[in-house]
C-alpha positions in Angstrom: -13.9 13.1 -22.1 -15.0 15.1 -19.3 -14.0 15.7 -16.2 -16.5 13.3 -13.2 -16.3 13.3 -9.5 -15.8 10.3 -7.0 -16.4 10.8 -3.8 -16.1 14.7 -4.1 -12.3 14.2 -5.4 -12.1 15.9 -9.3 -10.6 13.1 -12.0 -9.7 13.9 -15.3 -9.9 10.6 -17.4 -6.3 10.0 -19.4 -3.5 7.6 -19.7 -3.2 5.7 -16.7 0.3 5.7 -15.4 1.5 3.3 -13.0 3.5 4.8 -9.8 6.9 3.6 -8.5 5.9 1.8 -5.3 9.2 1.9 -2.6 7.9 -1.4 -0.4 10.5 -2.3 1.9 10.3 -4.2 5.4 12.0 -3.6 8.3 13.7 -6.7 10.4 13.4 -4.8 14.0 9.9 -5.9 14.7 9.4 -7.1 18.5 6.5 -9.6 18.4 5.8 -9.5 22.0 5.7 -5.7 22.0 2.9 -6.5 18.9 0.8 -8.9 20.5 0.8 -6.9 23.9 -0.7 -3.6 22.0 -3.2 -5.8 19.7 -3.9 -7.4 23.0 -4.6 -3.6 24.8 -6.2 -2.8 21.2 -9.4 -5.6 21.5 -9.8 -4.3 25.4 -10.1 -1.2 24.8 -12.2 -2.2 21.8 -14.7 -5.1 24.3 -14.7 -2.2 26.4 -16.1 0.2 24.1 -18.6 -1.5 22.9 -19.9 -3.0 26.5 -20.1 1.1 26.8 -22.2 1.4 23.8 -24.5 -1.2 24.8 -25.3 0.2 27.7 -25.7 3.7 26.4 -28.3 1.5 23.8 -30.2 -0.2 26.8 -30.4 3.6 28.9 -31.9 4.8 26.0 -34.6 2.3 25.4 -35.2 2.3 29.0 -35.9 6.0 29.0 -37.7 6.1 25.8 
């Protein structure tokens, strides 16, 4: 077979060989430190799209 591209990375077709995954989870997470940064996360993320929108109306108005 020859060799094709997906998404510009090079793949050879062959035997597909399945990788050792290491999945292990750490006990240490602090739930209110979580919930504080997912909080900071969606205003930052409100605020950045009240931003765009603006930018959006500016440029119609302008247009």
């Amino acid at each position: 077979m020859r060799e094709y591209t997906l998404n510009d990375i090079g793949f050879t077709p062959g035997k597909v060989e399945e990788l050792p995954i290491n999945f292990r989870v750490e006990n240490t997470v602090n739930k209110d430190e979580i919930n504080e940064q997912s909080q900071k996360n969606r205003q930052m993320g409100e605020e950045l799209l009240r931003q765009f929108e603006e930018r959006q109306k500016a440029e119609v108005v302008g247009a």
